[in-house]
Structure formats: structure tokens, C-alpha cells
C-alpha positions as CSV (number, residue, x, y, z in Angstrom):
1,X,-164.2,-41.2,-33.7
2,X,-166.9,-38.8,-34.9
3,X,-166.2,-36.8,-37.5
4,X,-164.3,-33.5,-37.3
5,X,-164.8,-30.0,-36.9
6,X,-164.0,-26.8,-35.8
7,X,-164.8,-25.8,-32.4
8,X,-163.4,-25.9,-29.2
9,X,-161.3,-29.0,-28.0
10,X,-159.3,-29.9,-24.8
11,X,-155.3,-30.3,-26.1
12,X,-156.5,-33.8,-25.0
13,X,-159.5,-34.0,-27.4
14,X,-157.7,-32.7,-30.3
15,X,-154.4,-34.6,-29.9
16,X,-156.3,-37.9,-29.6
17,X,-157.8,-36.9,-33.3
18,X,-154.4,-36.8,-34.7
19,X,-153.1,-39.4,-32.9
20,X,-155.9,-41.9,-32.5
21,X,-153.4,-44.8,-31.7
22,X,-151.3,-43.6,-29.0
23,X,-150.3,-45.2,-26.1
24,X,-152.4,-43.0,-23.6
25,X,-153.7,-39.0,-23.8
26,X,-150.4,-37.7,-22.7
27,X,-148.0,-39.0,-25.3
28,X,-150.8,-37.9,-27.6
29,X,-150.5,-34.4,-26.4
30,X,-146.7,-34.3,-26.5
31,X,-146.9,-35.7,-29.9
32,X,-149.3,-33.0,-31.1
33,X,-147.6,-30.0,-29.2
34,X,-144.2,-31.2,-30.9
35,X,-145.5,-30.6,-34.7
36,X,-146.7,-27.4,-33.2
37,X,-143.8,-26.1,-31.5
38,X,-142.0,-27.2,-34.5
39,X,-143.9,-25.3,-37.7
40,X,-142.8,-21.8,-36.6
41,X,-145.7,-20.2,-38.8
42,X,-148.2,-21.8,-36.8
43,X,-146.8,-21.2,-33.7
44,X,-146.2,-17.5,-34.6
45,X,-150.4,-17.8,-35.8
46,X,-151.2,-19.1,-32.6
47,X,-149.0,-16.6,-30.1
48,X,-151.1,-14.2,-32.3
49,X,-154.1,-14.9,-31.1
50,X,-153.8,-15.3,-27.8
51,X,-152.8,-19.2,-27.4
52,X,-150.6,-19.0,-23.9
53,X,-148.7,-22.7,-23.4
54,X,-150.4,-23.7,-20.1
55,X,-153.7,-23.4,-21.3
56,X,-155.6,-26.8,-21.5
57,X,-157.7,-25.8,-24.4
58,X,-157.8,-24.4,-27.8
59,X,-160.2,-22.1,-29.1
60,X,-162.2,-22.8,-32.5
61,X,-159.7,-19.9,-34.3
62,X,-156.4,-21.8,-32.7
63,X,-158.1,-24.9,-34.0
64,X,-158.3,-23.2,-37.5
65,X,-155.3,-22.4,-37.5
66,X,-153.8,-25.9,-36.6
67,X,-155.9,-27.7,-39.3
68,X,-154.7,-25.2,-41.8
69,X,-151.1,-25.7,-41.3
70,X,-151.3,-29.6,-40.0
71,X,-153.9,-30.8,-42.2
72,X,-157.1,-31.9,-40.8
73,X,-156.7,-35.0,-39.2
């Protein structure tokens, strides 16, 4: 995978960077979206700035937020 950085990604794109060895994409996703739903101060971050569930993708400041409170993967 090429190295990481902070733009846009697919919930796809940037769950298959934290979880490079899952199954398929969607376990991947659910995986990701778990931790997320889970750490309450990034959740509260993203809700902040706009991040509604359904939507497929998140913005380079949602990413920001995710790397700071997961780690970058």
C-alpha cells in the first residue's frame, strides 16, 4: 500500500489502510467504524465537523481527526 496521508478517502479506502488483512472491504469498514463509534472523543470530533453516518467518504479534517485519535495506520 502506498504510503499514507491526509486527504480524502472512501470509508473503503481508509478502512483497508487500517485493516490491510481483512477478509473483504466490508468487514474492513465495520472494523474501522467500530473503533470509531467506540472512542467517544472522536466521534464527538467528527459530529463536529459535519461527518453524517451514511456518508461514503471522509473529508481530509475527518481524516485528521481519525489519525489523531487512532494513530495513523
Amino acid at each position: 500500500m502506498k504510503k499514507f496521508e491526509i486527504k480524502a478517502y472512501t470509508k473503503k479506502e481508509l478502512a483497508l489502510y487500517y485493516f490491510p488483512t481483512a477478509e473483504n472491504t466490508h468487514s474492513a469498514v465495520k472494523r474501522l467504524m467500530s473503533w470509531i463509534n467506540h472512542c467517544d472523543a472522536l466521534r464527538t470530533d467528527l459530529e463536529a465537523h459535519g461527518y453524517l453516518k451514511m456518508s461514503k467518504w471522509f473529508s481530509p479534517r475527518e481524516v485528521k481527526s481519525i489519525v489523531e485519535h487512532l494513530g495513523e495506520p
